[in-house]
C-alpha positions in Angstrom: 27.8 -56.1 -3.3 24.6 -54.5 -2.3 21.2 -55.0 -4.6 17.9 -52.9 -3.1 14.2 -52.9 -4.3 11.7 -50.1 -3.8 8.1 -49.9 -5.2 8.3 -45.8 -5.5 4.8 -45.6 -6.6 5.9 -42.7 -9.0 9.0 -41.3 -10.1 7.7 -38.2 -8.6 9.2 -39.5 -5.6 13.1 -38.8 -6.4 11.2 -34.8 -7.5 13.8 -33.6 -4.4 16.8 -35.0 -6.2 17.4 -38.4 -7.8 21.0 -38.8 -7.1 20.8 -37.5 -3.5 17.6 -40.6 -3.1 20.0 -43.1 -4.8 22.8 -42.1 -3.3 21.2 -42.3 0.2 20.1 -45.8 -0.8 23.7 -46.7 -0.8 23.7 -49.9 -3.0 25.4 -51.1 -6.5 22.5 -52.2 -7.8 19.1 -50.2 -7.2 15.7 -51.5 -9.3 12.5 -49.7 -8.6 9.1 -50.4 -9.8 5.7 -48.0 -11.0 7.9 -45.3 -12.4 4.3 -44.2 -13.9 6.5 -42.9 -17.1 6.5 -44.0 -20.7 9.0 -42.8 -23.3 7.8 -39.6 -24.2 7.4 -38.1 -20.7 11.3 -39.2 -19.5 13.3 -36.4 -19.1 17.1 -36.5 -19.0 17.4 -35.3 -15.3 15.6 -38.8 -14.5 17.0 -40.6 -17.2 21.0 -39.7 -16.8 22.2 -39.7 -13.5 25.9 -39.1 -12.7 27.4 -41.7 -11.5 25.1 -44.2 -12.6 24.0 -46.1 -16.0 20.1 -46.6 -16.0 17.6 -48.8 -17.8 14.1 -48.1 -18.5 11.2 -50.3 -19.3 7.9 -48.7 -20.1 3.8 -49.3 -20.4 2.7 -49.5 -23.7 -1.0 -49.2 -23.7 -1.7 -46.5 -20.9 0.5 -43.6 -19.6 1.4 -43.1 -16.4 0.9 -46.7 -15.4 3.7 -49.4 -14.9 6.7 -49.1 -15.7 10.3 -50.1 -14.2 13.9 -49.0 -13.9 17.5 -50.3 -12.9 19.7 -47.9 -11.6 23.3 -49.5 -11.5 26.2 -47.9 -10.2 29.1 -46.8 -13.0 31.2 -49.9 -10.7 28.2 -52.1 -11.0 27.7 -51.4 -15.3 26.6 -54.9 -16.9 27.4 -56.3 -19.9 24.3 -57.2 -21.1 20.3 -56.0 -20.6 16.7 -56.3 -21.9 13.2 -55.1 -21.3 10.8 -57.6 -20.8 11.0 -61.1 -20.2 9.7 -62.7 -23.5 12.2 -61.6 -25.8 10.0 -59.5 -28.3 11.4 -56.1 -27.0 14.7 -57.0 -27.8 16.5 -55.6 -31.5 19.6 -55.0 -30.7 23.1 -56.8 -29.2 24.0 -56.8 -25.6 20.6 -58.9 -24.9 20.8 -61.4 -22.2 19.0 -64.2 -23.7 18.1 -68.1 -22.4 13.9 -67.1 -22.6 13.0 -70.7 -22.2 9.8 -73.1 -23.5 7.3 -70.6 -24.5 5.0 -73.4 -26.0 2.3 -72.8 -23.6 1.9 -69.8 -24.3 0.2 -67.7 -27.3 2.2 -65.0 -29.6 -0.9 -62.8 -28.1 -0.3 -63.0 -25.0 3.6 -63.1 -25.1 2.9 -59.8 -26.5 0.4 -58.6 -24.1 2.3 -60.1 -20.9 5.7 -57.6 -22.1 2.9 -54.5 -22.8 3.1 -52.9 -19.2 6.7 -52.2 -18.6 6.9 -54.8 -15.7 10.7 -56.6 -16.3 14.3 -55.0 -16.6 16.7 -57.6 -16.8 21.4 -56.9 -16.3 23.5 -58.8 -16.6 26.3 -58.7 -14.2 30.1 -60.3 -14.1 31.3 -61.1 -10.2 33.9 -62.4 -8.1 33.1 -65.1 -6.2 35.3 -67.2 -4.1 38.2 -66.2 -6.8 35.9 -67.2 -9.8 34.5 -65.0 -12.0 30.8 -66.0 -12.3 27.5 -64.7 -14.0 25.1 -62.6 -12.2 21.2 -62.3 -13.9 19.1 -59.5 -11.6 15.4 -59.6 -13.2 13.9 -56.4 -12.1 9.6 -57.3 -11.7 6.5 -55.5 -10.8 4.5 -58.1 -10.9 0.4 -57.4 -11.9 -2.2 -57.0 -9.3 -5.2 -59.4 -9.3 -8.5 -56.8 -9.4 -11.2 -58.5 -8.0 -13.9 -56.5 -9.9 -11.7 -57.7 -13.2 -11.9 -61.6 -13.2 -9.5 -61.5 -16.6 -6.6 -59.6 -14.4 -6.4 -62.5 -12.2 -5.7 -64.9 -15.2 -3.1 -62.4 -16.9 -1.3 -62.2 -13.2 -0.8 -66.3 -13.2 0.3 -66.2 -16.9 3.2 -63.3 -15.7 4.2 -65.3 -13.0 4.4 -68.8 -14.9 6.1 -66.6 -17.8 8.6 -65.1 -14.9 9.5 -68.8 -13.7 10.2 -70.0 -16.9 12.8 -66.8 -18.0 14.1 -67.2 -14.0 14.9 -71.1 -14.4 16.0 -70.8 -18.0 18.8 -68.6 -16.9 19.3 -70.7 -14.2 19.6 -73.2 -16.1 22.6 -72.1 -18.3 24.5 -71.9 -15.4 24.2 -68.0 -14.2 22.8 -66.9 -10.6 19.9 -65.6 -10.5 18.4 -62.7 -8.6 15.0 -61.7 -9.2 13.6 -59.2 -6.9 10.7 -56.6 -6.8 6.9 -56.2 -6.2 5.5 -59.7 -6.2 2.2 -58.3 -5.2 1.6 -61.6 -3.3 1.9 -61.8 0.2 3.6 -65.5 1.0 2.7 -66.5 4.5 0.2 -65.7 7.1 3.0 -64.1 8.9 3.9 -61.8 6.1 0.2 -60.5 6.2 -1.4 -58.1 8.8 -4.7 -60.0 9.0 -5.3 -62.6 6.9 -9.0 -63.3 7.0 -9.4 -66.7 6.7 -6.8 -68.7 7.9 -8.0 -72.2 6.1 -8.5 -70.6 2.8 -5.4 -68.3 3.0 -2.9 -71.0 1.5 -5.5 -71.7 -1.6 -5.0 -68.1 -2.9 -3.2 -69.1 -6.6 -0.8 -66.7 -5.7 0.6 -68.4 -3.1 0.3 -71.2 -4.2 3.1 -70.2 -7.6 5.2 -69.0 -4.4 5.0 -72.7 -2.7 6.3 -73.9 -6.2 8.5 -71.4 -6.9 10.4 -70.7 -3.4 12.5 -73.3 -1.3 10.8 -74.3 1.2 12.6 -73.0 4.4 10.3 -75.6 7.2 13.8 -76.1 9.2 14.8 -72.8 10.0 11.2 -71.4 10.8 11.4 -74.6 14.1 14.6 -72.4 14.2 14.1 -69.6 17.3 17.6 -68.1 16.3 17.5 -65.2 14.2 20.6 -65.8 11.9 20.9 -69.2 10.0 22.6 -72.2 11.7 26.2 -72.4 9.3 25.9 -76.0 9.8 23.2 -76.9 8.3 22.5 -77.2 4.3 19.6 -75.2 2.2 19.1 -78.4 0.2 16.6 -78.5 -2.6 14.0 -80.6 -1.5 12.3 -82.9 -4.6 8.6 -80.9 -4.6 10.7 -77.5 -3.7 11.5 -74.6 -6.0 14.8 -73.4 -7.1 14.9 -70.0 -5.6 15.2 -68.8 -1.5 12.9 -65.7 -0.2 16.3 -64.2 1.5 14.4 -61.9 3.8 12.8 -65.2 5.5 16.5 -66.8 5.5 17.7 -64.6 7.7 14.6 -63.8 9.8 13.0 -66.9 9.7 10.2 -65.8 12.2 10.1 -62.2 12.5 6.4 -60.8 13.1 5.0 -57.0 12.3 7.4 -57.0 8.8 5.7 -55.0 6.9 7.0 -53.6 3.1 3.1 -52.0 1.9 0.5 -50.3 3.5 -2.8 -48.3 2.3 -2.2 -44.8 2.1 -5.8 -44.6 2.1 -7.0 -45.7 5.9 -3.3 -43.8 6.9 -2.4 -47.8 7.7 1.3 -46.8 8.1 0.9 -45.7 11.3 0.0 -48.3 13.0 1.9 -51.1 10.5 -1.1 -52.8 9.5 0.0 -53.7 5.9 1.8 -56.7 4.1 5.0 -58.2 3.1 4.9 -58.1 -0.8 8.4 -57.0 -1.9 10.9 -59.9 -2.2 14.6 -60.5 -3.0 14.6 -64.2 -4.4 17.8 -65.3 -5.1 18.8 -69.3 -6.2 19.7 -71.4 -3.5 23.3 -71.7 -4.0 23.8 -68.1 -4.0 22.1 -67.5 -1.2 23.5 -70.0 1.0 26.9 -69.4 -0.4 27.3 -65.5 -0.9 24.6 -63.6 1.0 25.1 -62.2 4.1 22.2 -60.0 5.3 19.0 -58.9 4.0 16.2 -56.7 5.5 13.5 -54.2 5.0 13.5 -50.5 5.6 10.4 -48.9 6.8 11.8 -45.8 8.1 11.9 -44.9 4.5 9.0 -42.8 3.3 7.9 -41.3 0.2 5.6 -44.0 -1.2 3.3 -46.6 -0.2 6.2 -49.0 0.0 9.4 -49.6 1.5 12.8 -50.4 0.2 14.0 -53.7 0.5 17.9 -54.8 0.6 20.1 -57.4 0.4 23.7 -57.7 0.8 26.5 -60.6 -0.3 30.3 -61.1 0.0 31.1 -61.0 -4.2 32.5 -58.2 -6.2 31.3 -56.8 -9.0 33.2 -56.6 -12.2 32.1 -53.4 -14.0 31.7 -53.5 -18.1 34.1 -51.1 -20.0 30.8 -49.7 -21.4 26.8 -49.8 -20.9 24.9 -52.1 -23.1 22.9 -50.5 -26.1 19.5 -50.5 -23.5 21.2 -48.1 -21.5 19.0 -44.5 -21.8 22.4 -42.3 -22.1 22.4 -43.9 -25.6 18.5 -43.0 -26.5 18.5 -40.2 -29.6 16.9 -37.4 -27.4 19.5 -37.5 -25.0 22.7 -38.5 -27.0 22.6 -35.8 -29.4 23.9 -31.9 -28.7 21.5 -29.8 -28.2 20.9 -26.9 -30.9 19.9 -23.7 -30.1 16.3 -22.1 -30.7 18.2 -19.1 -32.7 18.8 -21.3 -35.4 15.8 -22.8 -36.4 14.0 -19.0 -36.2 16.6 -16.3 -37.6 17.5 -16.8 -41.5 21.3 -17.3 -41.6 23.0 -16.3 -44.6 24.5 -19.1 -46.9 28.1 -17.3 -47.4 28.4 -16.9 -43.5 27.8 -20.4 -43.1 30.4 -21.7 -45.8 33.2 -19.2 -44.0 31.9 -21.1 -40.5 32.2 -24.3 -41.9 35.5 -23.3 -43.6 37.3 -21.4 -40.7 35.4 -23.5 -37.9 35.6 -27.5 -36.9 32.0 -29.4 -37.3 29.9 -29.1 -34.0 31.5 -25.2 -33.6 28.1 -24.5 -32.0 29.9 -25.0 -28.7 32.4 -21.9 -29.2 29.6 -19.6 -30.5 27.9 -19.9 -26.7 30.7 -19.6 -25.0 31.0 -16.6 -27.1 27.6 -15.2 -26.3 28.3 -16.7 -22.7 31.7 -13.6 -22.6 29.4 -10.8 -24.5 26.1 -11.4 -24.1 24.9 -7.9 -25.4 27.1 -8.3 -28.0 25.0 -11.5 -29.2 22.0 -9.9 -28.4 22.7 -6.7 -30.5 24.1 -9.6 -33.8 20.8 -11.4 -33.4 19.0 -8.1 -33.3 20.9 -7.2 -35.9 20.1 -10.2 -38.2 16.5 -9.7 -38.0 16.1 -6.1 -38.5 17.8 -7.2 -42.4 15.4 -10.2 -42.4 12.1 -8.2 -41.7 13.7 -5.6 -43.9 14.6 -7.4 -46.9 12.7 -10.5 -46.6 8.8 -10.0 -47.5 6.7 -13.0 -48.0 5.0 -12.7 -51.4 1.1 -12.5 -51.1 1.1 -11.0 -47.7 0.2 -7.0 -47.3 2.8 -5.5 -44.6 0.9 -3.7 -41.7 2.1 -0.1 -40.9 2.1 1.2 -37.3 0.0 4.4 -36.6 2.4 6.6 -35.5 -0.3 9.1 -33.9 -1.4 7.1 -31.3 -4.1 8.8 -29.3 -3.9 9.4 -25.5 -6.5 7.3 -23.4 -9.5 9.5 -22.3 -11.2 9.4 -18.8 -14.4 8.4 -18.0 -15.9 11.1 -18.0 -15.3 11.6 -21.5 -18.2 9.1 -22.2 -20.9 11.0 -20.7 -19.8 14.6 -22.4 -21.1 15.6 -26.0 -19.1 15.5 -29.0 -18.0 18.9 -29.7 -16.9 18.4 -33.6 -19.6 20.0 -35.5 -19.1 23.3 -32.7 -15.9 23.3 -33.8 -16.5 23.6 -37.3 -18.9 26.1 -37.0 -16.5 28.5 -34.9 -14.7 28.1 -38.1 -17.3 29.1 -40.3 -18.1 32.1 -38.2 -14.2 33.2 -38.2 -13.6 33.9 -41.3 -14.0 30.6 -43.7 -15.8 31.0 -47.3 -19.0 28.9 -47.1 -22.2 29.3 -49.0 -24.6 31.5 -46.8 -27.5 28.5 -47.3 -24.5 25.6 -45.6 -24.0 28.2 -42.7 -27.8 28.5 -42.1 -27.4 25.2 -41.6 -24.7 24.7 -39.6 -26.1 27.6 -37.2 -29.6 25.9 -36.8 -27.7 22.4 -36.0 -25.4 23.8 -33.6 -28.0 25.5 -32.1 -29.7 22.5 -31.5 -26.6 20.3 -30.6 -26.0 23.0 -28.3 -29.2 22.8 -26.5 -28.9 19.2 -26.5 -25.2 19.3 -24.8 -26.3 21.3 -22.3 -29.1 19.5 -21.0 -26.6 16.2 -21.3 -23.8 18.7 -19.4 -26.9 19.6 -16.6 -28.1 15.9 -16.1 -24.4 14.3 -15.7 -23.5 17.5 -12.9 -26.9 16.3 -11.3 -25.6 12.9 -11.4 -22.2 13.7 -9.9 -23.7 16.4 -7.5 -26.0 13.8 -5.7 -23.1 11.7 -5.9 -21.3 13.5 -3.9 -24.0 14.8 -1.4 -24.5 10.7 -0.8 -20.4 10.9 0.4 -21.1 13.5 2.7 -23.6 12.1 4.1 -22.1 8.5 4.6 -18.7 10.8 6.0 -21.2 11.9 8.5 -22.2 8.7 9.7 -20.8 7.1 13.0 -19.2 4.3 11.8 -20.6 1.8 14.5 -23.4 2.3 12.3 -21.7 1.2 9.1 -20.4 -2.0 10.6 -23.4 -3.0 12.3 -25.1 -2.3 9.2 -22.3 -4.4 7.0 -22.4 -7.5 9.7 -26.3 -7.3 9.5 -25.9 -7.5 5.5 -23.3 -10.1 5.9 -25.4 -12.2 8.3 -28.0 -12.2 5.8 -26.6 -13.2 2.6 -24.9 -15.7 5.0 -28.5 -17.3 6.2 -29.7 -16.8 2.3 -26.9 -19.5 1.5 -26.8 -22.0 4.0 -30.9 -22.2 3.4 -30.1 -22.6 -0.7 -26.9 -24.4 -0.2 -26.8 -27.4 2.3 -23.1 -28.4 3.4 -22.3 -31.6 5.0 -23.9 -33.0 8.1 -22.8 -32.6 11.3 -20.4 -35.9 12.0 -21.3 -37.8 14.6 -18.6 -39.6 17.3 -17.9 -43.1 17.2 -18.5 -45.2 20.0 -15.2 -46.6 20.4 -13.4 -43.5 21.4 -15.8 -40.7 21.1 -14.3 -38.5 18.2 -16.0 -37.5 15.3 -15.9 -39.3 12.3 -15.1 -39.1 8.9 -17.6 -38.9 6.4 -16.6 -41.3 3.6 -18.1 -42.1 -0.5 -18.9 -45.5 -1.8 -17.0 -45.2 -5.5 -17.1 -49.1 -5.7 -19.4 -50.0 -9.0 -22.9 -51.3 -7.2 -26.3 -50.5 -5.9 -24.4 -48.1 -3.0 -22.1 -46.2 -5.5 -22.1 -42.7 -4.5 -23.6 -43.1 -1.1 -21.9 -41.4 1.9 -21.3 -43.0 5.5 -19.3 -41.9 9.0 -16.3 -44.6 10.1 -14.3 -43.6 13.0 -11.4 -40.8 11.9 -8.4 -43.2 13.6 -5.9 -45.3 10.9 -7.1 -48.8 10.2 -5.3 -51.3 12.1 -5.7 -54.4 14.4 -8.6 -54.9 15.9 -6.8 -55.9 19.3 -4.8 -52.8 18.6 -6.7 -49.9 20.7 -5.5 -47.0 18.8 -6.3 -47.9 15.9 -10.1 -47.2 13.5 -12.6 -48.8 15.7 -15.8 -50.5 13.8 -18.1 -47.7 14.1 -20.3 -47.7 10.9 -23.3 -45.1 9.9 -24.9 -44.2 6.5 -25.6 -40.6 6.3 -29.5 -40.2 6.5 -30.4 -38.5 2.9 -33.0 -36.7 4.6 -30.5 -34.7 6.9 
């Protein structure tokens, strides 16, 4: 059996193909945290995945925030699963239960602490040793502690004491226990890149719930061996917790093990990040039933790397998915219907001679009908509404006819010429027409006028297009080494014009520790520099003994260049 963890920072991540990324993962069990999707945005390529049964938990208060998932192989299917870890999310059978003492805490902030989407919890049966045993995997993405948000650091303590409390409860009713996922906590000054201060790093609250939460492991970190001693016994010391950090079990003093780095300073290049993503498991089943566990940074695609963990049991797959499973949720069970029949009015006597001659849910057989003849579909729906728009007229409504006479669009030119109606009328006149000799005298003494006023009109616009075309001529005559000096010297003009309006970014200077230039940089942190620009050297943050990494180079940009 095979469990892995993976922080995918976005379910955008699987955008390539979410079976091929699971199936590539190669594991029974695979739980991955800050989907960033709620309810309303999952879509059934993400939510059903063949092969697999999935389980969703999402943020209530903000989109695109949070959230978790459990993908769990059809051989892997639990008998049992929840969202959240107080209890409050669950209304339905198949939940996993044994929440523990909840006294210390509020009805408030139960409810807030299950808001983000941060906990899916299966419940798995497996073989092991010949028994068949009960296997809890709680699926966390555990808060971050905001420094700029002193509150955040108070709700991240809560989760974790409300995590300890679901974890040992569990525990505690006799099932293993496997709880695994962004911790967001960094244990040990080993599992950290550079801890600043090296008194004060142990005092971080943090770490100091993982002190009282993991087992301590002091004997095998004298250990220099990279796989556990067999003889010896992960006992459960009085002041230790219940649960073992399997990574550090079986690589007790591995350095430069890394599962997050800022995407921000490029810090994956030269692995200056920290260990934050964990498989805990209780001691017993670690000692007794895993066999390996490790990190894969090779993996890209988010900020994090998966994490896995391998042990000798079996799983024993549920004849069906519990009721949390998302194959079961109402968009995605149903059969689709099609568009056609919400928008085309059906007549009532061909629907009773469907439903008499056809089974219910015939929808099938009519498009895989369409599907053998599509044009002859197209020409029945065409049909129908040509005797819907014919018959059917909503009451109220005035019917708007098409002009049949549509005119031909005129040139431009057509603009600038005269309107030659009333001429025409008078040619009439003059033909042959009955008119009144007064109405012709009239008729002669406007055309007359509109006559003289057309030509004139007629003369300026050949003026117009006559000097247009003498200015073609000329400019054919040209050389054209003239023409492009002329356009280069226009161009570097209206060039110049700009960059003396608009002023683009200063020049960036080199930094003094390899002599490249910089990057120029924004302050967007809330204080008396917000907004301010500065140069820091262009290289990825790292080390400081490291010499290809950022070096300390540090400028403000002078506000008067």
């Amino acid at each position: 059996m095979k469990v892995v963890t993976w922080n995918i920072n976005g379910i955008r991540t699987f955008r390539s193909g979410i079976k091929r990324a699971l199936d590539s993962l190669d594991a029974d069990i695979i739980c991955v945290q800050e989907t960033k999707v709620t309810r309303d945005l999952l879509d059934e390529r993400t939510a059903i995945v063949d092969g697999y049964n999935s389980y969703f938990s999402y943020s209530r208060g903000r989109s695109g925030y949070s959230g978790v998932a459990t993908y769990c192989k059809d051989s892997a299917t639990p008998f049992a699963a929840e969202e959240g870890l107080t209890g409050l999310l669950t209304n339905h059978e198949g939940a996993v239960g044994c929440y523990g003492d909840h006294a210390e805490f509020s009805s408030e902030e139960l409810q807030l602490l299950d808001n983000e989407g941060r906990a899916v919890i299966t419940q798995h049966k497996v073989m092991c040793q010949d028994k068949e045993q009960t296997l809890t995997v709680i699926n966390v993405y555990c808060p971050r502690a905001d420094p700029e948000k002193p509150e955040r650091k108070q709700f991240k303590l809560e989760f974790y004491k409300l995590l300890q409390c679901r974890a040992e409860a569990l525990l505690k009713d006799g099932s293993h226990v496997i709880v695994l996922g962004d911790i967001n906590t960094s244990h040990r000054q080993i599992d950290h890149c550079d801890p600043s201060d090296a008194d004060d790093f142990g005092e971080n609250p943090g770490r100091k719930w993982l002190n009282s939460f993991l087992h301590s492991l002091a004997e095998e970190e004298d250990s220099d061996e990279e796989e556990p001693d067999e003889e010896s016994e992960v006992t459960d010391p009085v002041n230790g917790g219940k649960f073992v950090d399997t990574f550090r079990y079986f690589h007790p003093s591995r350095n430069n093990a890394f599962t997050c780095w800022s995407t921000l300073t490029g810090a994956r290049q030269t692995n200056y990040g920290t260990r934050i993503d964990y498989i805990f498991a209780n001691y017993q089943l670690a000692k007794e039933q895993f066999v390996a566990a490790d990190i894969m940074p090779e993996v890209e695609g988010s900020d994090h790397c998966p994490v896995w963990g391998q042990m000798s049991c079996s799983l024993l797959p549920s004849s069906k998915p519990p009721p949390l499973c998302t194959r079961y949720l109402p968009e995605f069970a149903g059969k689709q219907q099609k568009l056609s029949r919400f928008l085309v009015k059906v007549d009532q006597k061909s629907i009773e001679s469907e439903q008499k001659n056809d089974l219910p849910g015939s929808q099938e057989e009519e498009e895989w009908r369409e599907n053998l003849n599509p044009l002859g579909a197209g020409n029945n729906a065409s049909k129908k509404r040509s005797l819907t728009t014919d018959t059917v007229v909503p009451k109220g409504k005035k019917t708007k006819t098409a002009n049949a006479s549509t005119k031909p669009q005129g040139s431009l030119l057509s603009f600038f010429k005269p309107k030659l109606t009333n001429v025409k009328q008078c040619e009439k006149a003059t033909s042959g027409e009955e008119v009144t000799s007064s109405h012709s005298d009239q008729i002669s003494s406007s055309t007359k006028q509109e006559s003289s006023v057309s030509d004139t009109i007629a003369a300026d616009t050949e003026r117009v297009f006559d000097t247009a075309a003498e200015t073609d001529k000329k400019t054919k005559h040209l050389t054209p080494q003239t023409t492009v000096g002329h356009s280069q010297a226009k161009k570097g003009a209206t060039l110049g014009f700009w960059k003396s309006v608009l002023h683009g970014p200063p020049p960036p200077p080199c930094c003094k520790g390899h002599g490249e230039p910089c990057v120029l940089r924004t302050v967007k942190k809330d204080g008396p520099n917000m907004g301010k620009q500065f140069f820091v050297c262009a290289r990825p943050q790292g080390h400081a003994s490291n010499p290809e990494a950022r070096c300390n180079f540090f400028a403000w940009v002078d506000k008067g260049k």
